[in-house]
C-alpha positions in Angstrom: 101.4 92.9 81.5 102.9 89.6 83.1 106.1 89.5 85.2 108.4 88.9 82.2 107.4 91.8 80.4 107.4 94.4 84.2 111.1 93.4 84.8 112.8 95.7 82.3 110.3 98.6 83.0 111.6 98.1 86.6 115.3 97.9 85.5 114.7 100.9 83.9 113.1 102.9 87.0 115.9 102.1 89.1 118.3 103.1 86.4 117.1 106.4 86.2 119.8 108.5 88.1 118.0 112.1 87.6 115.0 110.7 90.5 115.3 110.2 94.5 115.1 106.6 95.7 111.6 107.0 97.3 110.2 108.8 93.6 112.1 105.3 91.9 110.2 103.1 95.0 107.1 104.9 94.4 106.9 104.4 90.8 108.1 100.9 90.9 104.5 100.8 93.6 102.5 102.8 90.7 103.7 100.1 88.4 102.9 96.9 90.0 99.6 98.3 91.5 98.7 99.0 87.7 99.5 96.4 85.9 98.5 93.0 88.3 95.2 93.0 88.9 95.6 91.1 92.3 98.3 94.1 93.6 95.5 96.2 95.3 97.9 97.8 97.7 101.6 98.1 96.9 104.3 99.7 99.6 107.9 99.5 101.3 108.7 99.0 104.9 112.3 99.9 106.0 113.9 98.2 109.2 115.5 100.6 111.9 117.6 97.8 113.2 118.5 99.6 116.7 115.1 100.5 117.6 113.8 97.5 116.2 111.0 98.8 113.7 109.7 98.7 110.2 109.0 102.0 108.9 106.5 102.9 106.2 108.1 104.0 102.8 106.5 104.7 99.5 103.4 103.1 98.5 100.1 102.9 96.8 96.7 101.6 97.9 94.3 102.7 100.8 95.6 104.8 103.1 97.3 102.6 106.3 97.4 103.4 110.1 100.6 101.4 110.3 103.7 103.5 109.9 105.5 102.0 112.5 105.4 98.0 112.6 107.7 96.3 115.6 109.6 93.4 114.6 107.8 90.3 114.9 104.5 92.1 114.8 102.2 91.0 111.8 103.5 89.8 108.9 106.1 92.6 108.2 107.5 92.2 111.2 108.0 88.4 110.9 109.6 89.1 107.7 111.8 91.4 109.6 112.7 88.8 111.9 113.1 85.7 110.0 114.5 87.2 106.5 112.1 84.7 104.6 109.1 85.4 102.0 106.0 85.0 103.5 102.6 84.7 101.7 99.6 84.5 103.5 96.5 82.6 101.2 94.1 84.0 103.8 94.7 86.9 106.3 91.8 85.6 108.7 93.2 82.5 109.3 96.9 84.0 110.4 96.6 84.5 114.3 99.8 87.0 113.8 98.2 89.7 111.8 97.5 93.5 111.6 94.3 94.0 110.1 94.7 97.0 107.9 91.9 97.0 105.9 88.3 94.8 105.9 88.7 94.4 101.6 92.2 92.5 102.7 92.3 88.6 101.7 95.5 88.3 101.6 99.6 89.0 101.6 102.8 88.8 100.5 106.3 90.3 102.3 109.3 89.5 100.7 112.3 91.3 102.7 115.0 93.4 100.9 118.8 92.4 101.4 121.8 94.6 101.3 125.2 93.0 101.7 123.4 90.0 103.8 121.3 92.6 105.7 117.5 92.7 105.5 116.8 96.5 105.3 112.9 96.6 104.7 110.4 94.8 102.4 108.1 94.7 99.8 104.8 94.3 100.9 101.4 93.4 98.8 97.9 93.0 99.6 95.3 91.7 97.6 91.4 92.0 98.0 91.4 88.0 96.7 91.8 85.1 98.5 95.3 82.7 97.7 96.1 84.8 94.0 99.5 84.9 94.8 101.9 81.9 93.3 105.4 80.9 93.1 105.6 83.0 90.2 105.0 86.3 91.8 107.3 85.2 94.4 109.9 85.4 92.2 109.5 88.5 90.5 109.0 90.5 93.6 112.2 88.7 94.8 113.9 90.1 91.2 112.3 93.7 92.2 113.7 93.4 95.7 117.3 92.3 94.2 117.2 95.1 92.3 115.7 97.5 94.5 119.1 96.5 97.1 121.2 98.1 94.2 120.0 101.6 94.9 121.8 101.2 98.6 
């Protein structure tokens, strides 16, 4: 399936008001992990602003060590820090990185807003070097903008 056609799949999982909001995040996780071949480990990180933390939500993918990320740490917690997308082409060449897993290439984070406040992120790693394009920029910064809704 291509972007276009995974956008009103993930209206409709956030639409659905008979399921929790981590059930809705972890299907929206099953969905993209699924269906992109690139998406090899799919999850949510959610800021704590007062103790300054990321905090692992629902995902899919390899199991991580890193439930707790502080902000400014890897590239979550840039993303925490300077509210921007990041995509990294190559994880080995990114001094600032946690190394979760060996098969990792490389990474995008794009950060979840609520009423001008980043709450968390989407975050994807892919066992291939530089897949990710402008185009998957954008829909994960649809998913995000849509994710914001359920808060």
């Amino acid at each position: 399936m291509n972007f276009e056609e995974l956008k009103p799949i993930v209206s409709t999982i956030i639409s659905n008001g008979s399921e929790s909001r981590d059930k809705k995040l972890l299907k929206i996780c099953e969905l993209l992990q699924e269906n992109i071949s690139y998406y090899n480990w799919v999850g949510f990180y959610f800021a704590n602003h007062d103790t300054q933390t990321l905090h692992l939500g629902p995902y899919v993918g390899d199991p991580t060590d890193h439930t707790v990320i502080p902000f400014g740490k890897g590239i979550c917690g840039q993303v925490a820090v300077s509210n921007k997308n990041f995509v990294v082409p190559d994880v080995n060449a990114q001094d600032n990185y946690i190394a979760c897993s060996f098969t990792v290439k490389s990474e995008i984070v794009v950060p979840i807003f609520v009423n001008g406040l980043n709450i968390g992120q989407i975050d994807i790693d892919s066992h291939v070097i530089d897949p990710f394009t402008e185009d998957d920029e954008i829909f994960l910064e649809f998913v995000c903008e849509s994710i914001a809704t359920m808060y």
